[in-house]
VOFIMAR-264521 format. One record per residue (C-alpha): residue number from 1; residue in three letters; y, z, x. Coordinates in steps of 0.5 Angstrom, whole numbers, plus 500, padded with zeros to 3 digits. Example, Ala and Ser with C-alpha at 12.3 -4.5 7.8 and 13.67 -1.06 7.14 Angstrom:
# VOFIMAR-264521
pt i:1 aa:Ala Y:491 Z:516 X:525
pt i:2 aa:Ser Y:498 Z:514 X:527
This chain:
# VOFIMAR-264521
pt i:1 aa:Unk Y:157 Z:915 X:423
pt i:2 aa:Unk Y:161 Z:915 X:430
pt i:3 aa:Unk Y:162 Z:920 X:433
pt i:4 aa:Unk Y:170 Z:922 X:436
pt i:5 aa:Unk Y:171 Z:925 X:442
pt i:6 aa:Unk Y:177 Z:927 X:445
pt i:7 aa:Unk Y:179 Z:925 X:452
pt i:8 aa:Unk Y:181 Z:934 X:454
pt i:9 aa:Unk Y:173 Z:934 X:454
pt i:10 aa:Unk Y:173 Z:931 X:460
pt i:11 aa:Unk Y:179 Z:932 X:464
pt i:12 aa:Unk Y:178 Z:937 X:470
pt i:13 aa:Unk Y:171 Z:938 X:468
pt i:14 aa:Unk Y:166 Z:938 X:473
pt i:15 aa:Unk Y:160 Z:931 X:474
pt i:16 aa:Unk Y:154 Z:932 X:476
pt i:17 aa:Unk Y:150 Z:928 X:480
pt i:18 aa:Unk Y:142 Z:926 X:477
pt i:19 aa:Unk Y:139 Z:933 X:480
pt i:20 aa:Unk Y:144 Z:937 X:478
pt i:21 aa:Unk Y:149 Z:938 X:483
pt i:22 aa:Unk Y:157 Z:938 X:483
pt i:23 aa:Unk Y:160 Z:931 X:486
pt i:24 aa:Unk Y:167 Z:932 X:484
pt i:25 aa:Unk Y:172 Z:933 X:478
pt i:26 aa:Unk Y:174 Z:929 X:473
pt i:27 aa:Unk Y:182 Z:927 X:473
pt i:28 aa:Unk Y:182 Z:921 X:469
pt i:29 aa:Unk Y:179 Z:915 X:464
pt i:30 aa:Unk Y:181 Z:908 X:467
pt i:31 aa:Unk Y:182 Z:904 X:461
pt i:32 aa:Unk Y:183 Z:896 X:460
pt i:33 aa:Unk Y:189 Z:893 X:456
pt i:34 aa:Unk Y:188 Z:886 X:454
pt i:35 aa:Unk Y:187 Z:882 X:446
pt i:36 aa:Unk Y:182 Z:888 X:445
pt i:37 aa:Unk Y:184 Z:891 X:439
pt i:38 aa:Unk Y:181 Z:898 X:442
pt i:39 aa:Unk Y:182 Z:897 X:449
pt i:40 aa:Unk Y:174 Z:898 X:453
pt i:41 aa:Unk Y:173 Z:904 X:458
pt i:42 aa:Unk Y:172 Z:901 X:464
pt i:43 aa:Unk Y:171 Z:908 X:469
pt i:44 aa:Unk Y:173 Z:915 X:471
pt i:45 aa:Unk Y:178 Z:917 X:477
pt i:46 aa:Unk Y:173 Z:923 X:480
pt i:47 aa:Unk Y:177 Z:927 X:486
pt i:48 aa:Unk Y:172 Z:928 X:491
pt i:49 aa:Unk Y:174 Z:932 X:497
pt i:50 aa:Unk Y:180 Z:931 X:495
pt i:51 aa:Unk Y:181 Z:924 X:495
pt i:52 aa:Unk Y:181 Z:920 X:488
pt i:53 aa:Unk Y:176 Z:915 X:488
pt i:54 aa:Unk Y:174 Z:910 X:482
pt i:55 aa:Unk Y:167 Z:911 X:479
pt i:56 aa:Unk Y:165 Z:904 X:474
pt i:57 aa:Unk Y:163 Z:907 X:466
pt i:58 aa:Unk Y:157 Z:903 X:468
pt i:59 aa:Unk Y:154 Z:909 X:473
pt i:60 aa:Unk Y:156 Z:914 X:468
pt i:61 aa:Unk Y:153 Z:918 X:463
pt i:62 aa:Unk Y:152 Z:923 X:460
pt i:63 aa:Unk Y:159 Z:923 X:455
pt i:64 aa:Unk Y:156 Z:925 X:449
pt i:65 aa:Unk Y:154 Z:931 X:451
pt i:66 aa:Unk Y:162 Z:931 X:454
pt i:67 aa:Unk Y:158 Z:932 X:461
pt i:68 aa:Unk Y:159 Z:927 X:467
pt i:69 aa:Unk Y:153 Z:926 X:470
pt i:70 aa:Unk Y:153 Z:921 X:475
pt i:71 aa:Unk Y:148 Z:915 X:474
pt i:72 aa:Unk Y:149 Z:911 X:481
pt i:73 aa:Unk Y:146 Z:912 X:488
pt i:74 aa:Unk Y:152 Z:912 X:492
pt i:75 aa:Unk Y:159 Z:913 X:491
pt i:76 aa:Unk Y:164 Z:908 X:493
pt i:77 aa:Unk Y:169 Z:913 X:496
pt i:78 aa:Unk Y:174 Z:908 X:497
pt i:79 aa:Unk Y:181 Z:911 X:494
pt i:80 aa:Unk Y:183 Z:909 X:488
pt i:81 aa:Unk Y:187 Z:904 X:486
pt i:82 aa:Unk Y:189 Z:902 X:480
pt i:83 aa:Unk Y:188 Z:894 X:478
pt i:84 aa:Unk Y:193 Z:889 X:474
pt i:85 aa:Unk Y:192 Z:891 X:467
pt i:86 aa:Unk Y:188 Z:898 X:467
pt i:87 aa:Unk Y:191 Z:904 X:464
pt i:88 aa:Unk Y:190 Z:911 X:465
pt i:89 aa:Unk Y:189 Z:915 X:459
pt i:90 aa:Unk Y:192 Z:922 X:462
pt i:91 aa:Unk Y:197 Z:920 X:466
pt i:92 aa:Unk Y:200 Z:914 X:462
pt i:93 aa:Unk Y:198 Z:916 X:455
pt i:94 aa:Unk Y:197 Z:923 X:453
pt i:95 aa:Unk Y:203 Z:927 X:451
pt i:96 aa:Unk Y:208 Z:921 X:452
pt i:97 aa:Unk Y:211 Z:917 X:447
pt i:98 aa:Unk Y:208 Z:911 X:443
pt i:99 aa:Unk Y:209 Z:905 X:438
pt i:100 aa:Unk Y:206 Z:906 X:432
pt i:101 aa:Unk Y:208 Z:899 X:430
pt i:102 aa:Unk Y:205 Z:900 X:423
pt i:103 aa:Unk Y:211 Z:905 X:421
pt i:104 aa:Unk Y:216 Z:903 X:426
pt i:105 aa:Unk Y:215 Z:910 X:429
pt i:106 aa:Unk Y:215 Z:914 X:435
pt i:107 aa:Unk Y:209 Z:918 X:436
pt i:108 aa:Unk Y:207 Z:923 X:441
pt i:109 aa:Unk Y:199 Z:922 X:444
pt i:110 aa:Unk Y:197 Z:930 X:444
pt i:111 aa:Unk Y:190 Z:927 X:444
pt i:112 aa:Unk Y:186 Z:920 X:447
pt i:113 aa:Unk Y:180 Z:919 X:442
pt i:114 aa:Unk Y:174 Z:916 X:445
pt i:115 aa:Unk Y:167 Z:913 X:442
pt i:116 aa:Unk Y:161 Z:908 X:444
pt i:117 aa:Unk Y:161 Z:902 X:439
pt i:118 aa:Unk Y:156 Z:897 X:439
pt i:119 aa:Unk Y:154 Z:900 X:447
pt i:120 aa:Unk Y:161 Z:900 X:450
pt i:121 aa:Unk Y:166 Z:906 X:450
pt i:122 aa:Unk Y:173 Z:905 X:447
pt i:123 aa:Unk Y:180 Z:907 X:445
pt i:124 aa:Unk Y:180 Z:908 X:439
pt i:125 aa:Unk Y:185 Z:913 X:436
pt i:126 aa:Unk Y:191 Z:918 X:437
pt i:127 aa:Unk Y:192 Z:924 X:435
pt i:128 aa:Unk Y:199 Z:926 X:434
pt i:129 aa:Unk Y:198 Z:933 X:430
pt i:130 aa:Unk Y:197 Z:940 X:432
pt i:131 aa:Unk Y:190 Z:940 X:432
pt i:132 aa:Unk Y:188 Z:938 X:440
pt i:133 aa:Unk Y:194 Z:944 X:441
pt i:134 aa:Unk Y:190 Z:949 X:438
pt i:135 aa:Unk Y:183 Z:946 X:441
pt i:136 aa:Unk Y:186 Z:948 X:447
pt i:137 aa:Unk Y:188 Z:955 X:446
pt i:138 aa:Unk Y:183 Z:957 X:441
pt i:139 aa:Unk Y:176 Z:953 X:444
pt i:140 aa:Unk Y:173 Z:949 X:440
pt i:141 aa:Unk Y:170 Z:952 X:435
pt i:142 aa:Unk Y:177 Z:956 X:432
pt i:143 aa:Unk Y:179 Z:949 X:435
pt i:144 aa:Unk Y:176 Z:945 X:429
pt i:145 aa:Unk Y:178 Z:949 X:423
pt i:146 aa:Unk Y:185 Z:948 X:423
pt i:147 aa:Unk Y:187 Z:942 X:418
pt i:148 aa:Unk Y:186 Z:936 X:422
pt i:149 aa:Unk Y:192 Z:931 X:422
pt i:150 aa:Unk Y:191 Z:924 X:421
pt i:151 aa:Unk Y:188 Z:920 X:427
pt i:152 aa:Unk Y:192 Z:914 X:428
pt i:153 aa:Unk Y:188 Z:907 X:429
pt i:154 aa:Unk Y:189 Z:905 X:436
pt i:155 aa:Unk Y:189 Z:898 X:434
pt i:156 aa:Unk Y:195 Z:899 X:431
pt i:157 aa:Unk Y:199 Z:903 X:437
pt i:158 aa:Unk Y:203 Z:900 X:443
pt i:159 aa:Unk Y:204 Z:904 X:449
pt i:160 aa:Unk Y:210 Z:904 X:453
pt i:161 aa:Unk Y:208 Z:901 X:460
pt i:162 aa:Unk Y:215 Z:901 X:464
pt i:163 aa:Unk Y:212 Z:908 X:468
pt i:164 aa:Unk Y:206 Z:904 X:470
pt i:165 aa:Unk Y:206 Z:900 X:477
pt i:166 aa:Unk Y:203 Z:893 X:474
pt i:167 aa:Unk Y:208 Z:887 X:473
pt i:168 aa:Unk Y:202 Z:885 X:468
pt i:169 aa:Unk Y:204 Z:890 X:463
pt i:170 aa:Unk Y:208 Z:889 X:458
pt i:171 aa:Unk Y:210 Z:891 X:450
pt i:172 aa:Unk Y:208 Z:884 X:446
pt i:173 aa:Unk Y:214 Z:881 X:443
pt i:174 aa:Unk Y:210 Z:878 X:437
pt i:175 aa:Unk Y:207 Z:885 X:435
pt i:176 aa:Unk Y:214 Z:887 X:436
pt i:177 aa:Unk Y:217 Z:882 X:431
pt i:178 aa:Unk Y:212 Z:883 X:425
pt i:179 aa:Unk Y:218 Z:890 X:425
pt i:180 aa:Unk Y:224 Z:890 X:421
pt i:181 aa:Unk Y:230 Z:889 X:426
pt i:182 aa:Unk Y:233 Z:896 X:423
pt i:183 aa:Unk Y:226 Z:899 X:425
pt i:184 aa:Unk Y:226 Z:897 X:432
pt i:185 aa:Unk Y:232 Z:899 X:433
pt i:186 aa:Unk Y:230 Z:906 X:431
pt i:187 aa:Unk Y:225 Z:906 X:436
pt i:188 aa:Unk Y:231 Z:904 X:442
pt i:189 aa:Unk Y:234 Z:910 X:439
pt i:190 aa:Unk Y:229 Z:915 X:439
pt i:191 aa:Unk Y:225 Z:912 X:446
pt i:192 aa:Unk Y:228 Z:914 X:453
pt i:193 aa:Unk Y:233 Z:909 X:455
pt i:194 aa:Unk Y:227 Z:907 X:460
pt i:195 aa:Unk Y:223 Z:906 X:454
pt i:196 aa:Unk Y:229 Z:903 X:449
pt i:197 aa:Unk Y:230 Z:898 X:456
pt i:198 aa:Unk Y:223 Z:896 X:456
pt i:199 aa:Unk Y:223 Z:894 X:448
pt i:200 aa:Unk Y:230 Z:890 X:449
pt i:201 aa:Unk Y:227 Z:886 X:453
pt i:202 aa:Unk Y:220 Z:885 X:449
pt i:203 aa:Unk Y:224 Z:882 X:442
pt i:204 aa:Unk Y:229 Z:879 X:448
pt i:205 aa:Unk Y:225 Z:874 X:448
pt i:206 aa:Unk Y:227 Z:872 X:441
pt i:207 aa:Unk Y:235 Z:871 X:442
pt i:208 aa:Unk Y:236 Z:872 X:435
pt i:209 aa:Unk Y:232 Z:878 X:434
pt i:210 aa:Unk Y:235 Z:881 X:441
pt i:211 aa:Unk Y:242 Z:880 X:436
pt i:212 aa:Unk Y:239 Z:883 X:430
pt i:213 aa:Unk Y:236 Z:889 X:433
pt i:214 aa:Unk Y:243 Z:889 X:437
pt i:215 aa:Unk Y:247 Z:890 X:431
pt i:216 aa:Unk Y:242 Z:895 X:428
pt i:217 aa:Unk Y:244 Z:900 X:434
pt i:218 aa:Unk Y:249 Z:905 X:434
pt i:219 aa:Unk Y:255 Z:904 X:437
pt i:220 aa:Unk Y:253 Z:910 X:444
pt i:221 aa:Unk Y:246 Z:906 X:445
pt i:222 aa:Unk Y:250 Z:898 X:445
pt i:223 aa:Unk Y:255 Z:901 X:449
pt i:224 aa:Unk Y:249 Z:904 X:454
pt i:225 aa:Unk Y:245 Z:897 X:453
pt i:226 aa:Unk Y:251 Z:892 X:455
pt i:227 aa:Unk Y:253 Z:896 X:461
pt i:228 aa:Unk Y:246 Z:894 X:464
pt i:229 aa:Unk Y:249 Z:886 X:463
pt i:230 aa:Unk Y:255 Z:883 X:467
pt i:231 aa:Unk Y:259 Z:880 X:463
pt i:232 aa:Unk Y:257 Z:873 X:462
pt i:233 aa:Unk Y:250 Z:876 X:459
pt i:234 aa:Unk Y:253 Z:881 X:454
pt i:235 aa:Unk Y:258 Z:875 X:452
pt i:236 aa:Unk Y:252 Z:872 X:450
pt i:237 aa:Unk Y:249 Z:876 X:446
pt i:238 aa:Unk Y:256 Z:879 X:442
pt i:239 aa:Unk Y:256 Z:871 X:440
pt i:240 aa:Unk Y:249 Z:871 X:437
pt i:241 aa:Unk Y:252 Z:878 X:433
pt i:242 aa:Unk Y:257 Z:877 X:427
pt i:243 aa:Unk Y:263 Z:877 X:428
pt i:244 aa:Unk Y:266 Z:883 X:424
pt i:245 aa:Unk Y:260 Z:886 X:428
pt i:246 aa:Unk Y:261 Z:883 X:435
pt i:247 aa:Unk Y:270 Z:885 X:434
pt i:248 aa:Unk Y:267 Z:893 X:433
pt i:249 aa:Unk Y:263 Z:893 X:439
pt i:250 aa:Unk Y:268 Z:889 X:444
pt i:251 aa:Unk Y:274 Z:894 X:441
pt i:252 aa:Unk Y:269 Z:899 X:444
pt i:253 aa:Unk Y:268 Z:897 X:451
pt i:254 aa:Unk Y:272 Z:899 X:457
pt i:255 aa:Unk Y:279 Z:896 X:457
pt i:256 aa:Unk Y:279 Z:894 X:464
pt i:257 aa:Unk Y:272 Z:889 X:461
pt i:258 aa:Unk Y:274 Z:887 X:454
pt i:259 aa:Unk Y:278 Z:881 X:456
pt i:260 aa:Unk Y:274 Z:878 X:461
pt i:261 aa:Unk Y:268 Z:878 X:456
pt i:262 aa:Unk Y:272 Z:876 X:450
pt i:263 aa:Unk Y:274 Z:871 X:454
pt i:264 aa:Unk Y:267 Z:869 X:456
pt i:265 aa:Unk Y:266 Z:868 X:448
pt i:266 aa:Unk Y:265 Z:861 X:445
pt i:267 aa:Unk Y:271 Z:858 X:442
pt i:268 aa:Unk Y:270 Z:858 X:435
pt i:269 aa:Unk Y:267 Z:865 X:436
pt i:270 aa:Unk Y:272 Z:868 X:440
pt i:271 aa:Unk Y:277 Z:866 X:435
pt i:272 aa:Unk Y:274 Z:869 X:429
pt i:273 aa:Unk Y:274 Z:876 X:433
pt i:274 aa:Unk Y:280 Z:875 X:436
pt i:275 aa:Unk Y:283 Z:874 X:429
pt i:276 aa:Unk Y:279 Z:882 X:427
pt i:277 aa:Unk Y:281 Z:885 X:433
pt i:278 aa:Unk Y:288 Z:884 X:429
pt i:279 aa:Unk Y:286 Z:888 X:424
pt i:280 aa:Unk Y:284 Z:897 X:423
pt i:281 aa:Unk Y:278 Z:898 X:424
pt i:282 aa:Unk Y:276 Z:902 X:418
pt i:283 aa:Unk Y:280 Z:896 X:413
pt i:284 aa:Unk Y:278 Z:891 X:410
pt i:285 aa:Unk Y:281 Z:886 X:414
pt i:286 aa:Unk Y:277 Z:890 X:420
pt i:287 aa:Unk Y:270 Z:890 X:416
pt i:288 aa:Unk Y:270 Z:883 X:414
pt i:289 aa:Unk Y:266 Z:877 X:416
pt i:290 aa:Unk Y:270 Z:870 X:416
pt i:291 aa:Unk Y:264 Z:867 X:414
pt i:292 aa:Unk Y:264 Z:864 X:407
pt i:293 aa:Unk Y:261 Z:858 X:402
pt i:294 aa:Unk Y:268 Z:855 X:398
pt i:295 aa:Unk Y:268 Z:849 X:394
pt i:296 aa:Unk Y:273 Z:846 X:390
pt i:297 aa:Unk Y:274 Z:848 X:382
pt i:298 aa:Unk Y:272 Z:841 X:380
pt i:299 aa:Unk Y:265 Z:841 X:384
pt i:300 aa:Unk Y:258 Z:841 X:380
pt i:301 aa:Unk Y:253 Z:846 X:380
pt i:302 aa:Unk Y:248 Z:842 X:384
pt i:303 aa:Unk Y:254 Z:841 X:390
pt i:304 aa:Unk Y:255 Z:848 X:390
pt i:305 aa:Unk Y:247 Z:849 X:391
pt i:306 aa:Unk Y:248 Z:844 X:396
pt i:307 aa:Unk Y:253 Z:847 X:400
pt i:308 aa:Unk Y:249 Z:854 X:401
pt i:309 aa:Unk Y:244 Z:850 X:403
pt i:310 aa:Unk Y:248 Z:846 X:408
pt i:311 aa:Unk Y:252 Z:852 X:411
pt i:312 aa:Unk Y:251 Z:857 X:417
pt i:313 aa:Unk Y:253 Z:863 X:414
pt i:314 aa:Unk Y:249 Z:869 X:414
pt i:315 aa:Unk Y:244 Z:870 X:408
pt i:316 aa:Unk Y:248 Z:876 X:406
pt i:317 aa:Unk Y:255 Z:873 X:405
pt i:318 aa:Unk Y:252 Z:868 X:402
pt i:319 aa:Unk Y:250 Z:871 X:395
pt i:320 aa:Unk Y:257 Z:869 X:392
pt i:321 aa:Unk Y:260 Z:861 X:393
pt i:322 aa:Unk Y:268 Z:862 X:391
pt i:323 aa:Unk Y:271 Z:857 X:388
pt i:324 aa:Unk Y:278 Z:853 X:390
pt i:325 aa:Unk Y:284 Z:850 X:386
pt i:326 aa:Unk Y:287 Z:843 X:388
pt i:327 aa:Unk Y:291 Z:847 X:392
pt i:328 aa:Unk Y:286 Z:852 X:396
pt i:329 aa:Unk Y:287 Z:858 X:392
pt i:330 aa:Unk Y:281 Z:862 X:391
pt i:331 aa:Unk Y:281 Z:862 X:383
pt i:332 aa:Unk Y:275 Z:864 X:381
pt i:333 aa:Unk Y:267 Z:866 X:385
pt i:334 aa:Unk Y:259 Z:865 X:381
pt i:335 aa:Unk Y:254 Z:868 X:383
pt i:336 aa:Unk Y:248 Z:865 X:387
pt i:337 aa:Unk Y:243 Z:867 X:381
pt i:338 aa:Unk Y:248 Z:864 X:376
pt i:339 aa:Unk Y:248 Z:857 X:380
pt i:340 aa:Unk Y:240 Z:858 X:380
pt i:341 aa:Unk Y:240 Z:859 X:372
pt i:342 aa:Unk Y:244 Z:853 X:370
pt i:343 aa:Unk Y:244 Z:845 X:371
pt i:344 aa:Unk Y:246 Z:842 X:377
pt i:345 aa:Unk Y:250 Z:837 X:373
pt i:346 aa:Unk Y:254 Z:842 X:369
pt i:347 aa:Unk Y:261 Z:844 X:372
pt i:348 aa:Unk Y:261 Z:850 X:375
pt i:349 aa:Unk Y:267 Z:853 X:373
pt i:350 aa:Unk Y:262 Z:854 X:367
pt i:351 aa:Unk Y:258 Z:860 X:371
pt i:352 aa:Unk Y:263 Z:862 X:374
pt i:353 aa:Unk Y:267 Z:868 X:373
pt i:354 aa:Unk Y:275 Z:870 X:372
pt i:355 aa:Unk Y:279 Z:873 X:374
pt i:356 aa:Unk Y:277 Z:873 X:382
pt i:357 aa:Unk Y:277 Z:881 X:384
pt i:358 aa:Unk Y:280 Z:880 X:391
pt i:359 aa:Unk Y:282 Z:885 X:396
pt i:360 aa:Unk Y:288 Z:885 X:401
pt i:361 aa:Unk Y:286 Z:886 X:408
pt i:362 aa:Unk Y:291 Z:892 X:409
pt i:363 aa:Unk Y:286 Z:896 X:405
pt i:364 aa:Unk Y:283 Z:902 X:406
pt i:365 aa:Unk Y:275 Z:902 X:406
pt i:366 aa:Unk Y:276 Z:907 X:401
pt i:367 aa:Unk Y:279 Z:903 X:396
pt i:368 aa:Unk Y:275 Z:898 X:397
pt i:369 aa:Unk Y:269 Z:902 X:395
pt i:370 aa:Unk Y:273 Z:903 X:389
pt i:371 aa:Unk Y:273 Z:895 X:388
pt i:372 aa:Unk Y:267 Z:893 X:389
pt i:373 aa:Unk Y:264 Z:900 X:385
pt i:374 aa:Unk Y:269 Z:898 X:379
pt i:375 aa:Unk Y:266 Z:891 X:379
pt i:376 aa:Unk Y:259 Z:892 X:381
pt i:377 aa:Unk Y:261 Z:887 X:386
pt i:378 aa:Unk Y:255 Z:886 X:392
pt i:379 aa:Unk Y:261 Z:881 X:395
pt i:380 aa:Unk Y:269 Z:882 X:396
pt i:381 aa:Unk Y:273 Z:877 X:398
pt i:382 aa:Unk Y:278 Z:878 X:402
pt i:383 aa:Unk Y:287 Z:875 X:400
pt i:384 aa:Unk Y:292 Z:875 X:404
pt i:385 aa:Unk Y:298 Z:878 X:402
pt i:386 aa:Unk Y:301 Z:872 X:397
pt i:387 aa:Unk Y:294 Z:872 X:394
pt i:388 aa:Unk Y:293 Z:864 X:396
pt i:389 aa:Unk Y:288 Z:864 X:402
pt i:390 aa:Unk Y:282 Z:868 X:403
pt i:391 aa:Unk Y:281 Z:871 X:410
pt i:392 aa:Unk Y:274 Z:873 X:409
pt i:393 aa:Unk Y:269 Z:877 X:407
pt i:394 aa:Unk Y:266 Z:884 X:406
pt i:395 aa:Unk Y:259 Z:885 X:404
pt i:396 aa:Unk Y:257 Z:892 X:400
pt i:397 aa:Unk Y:252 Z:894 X:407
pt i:398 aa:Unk Y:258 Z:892 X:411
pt i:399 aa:Unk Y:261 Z:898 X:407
pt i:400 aa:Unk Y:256 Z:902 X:407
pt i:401 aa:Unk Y:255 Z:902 X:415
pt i:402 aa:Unk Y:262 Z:904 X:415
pt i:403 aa:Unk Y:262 Z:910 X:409
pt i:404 aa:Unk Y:256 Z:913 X:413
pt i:405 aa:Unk Y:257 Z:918 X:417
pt i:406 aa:Unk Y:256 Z:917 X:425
pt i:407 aa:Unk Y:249 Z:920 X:427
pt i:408 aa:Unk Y:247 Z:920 X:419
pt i:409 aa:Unk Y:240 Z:917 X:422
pt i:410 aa:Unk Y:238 Z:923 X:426
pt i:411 aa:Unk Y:242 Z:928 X:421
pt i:412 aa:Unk Y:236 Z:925 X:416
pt i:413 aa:Unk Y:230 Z:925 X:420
pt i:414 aa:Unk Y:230 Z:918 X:422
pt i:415 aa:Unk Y:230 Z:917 X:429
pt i:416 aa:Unk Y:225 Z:923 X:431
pt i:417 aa:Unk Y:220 Z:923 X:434
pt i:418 aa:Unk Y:212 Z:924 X:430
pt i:419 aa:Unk Y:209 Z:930 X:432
């Protein structure tokens, strides 16, 4: 069994030379990030005579027994400086926040863990829990007995890098990916805004996953993000947003900005949004997406399926395709799991179900929320007030973020920080 060392073992400790005698003490461990799932221990930083030097792990000995003996015959007294790559365990780890891209979690490192695997010494855990605070007060053998919290895998951690002075340290953006946008943005909001900054621009390398993240922030943290952008740069991207969402933010943005972003929207884009900004906020009008699938009453089950595929509309407003008379009256709407289930040759007007539920624009969201619970409806579409044009749509997590109440993540312990 590998055997676990902590790295407060060796922080402020004496190293010995070979016979015995004190060289210096011990300030830090130097390890290497890099494709290494457990990155490798390549030196200590050793204050002597007041000066930090460099001492490689090759002329190290001793750690087992958590005594430093130095192994070499001189020591390079040249000032320590620190190479691209290379992180400090202490000062850039221990009691700061870290990713822990298995949960889409912040932790807190209040321990390094250590061990020698197949005759190198690596990172290989973090201990989020209590028990290095009671090792600390009580000494180790007190120490141990307290319940030990589970170590968290460093293979599965990402450090923040923006405090450390090396342009070549940066969070993976393809380990980022693999988190839901709603996860990464409750690590932007749990973080420090230098930390959130540092996540923005990892997933910024993927556009449509800044956007989704983007739209996942609460409105304080998008507000503060978009003031680091000029005006040009927040427009694009509010227009990779939907635009029931891009509408809210701009409605938020200082007046003496919005018109000029607005104004740097694409033209399709920016007539949908100007269209929502026409509307209250907390109404239909204001909550829907003006994204939808129609076809004509008169068309088969097969076209509608076709004209899913064909369409650009959000996958969430695409649950239900509304159907039209000769005229351009919604009359009716199917489901997308009714059009699965029947043939592509049958009518739709045969899945469909009648009479349409609809809402008007000037609603409320509460009577809204009375519609579509009544009706168990996923989608509503939303009428003008002669009932012969539909506007949009307003989809049942559009309406739930709506409901919700401001701060509602932090209220359940969402975006708190693991100890």
């Amino acid at each position: 069994m590998t055997d676990i060392l902590h790295l407060s073992t060796f922080l402020k400790r004496p190293m010995y030379d070979l016979d015995g005698g004190r060289i210096g003490r011990v300030q830090d461990l130097v390890a290497r990030l890099g494709d290494d799932p457990h990155p490798p221990i390549v030196g200590a930083v050793i204050k002597i005579e007041g000066r930090n030097t460099f001492v490689p792990i090759r002329k190290i000995g001793g750690l087992t027994d958590g005594r430093m003996t130095f192994q070499g015959k001189r020591v390079d007294l040249r000032r320590f400086e620190r190479r691209p790559g290379e992180i400090l365990l202490a000062e850039d780890l221990l009691a700061r926040n870290l990713i822990n891209l298995v949960r889409g979690r912040l932790i807190i490192a209040n321990e390094i863990e250590i061990a020698q695997i197949d005759g190198k010494w690596e990172v290989v855990g973090v201990d989020p829990g209590r028990r290095p605070f009671f090792r600390r007060i009580l000494g180790k053998n007190l120490g141990q007995r307290v319940k030990a919290e589970a170590i968290v895998d460093f293979a599965s951690i990402e450090p923040f890098v923006s405090h450390v002075p090396s342009a070549r340290l940066r969070i993976p953006y393809r380990k980022l990916a693999k988190l839901h946008p709603a996860q990464i943005a409750d690590l932007v909001e749990q973080a420090s805004h230098e930390e959130g900054e540092e996540i923005i621009e990892a997933v910024g390398l993927d556009r449509e996953l800044e956007a989704d993240v983007f739209e996942e922030l609460d409105t304080e943290h998008q507000l503060e993000f978009l003031q680091s952008r000029n005006d040009a740069e927040a427009a694009r991207l509010l227009a990779r947003m939907e635009p029931d969402n891009a509408a809210d933010l701009i409605s938020e943005i200082d007046q003496d900005r919005r018109l000029t972003v607005l104004e740097n929207l694409p033209d399709d884009f920016q007539r949908k949004v100007r269209q929502l900004l026409s509307y209250n906020a907390d109404t239909a009008g204001g909550l829907m997406n003006t994204d939808f699938v129609s076809v004509s009453s008169t068309s088969t089950v097969g076209e509608a399926i076709a004209a899913v595929r064909s369409s650009n509309v959000p996958v969430a407003s695409l649950q239900s395709v509304f159907i039209t008379d000769e005229h351009g009256t919604p009359i009716a709407v199917a489901t997308l799991g009714a059009l699965l289930k029947a043939r592509d040759v049958e009518p739709i007007m045969n899945v469909a179900d009648t009479p349409l539920n609809y809402v008007h624009a000037h609603w409320d969201v509460h009577r809204v929320a009375r519609k579509m619970s009544d009706f168990n409806l996923i989608v509503v579409p939303v009428l003008d007030d002669k009932d012969t044009t539909m506007l949009g749509l307003v989809t049942v997590d559009d309406l739930l973020e709506e409901l919700l109440p401001q701060g509602w993540r932090k209220e359940f312990g969402m975006t708190t920080v693991e100890e």
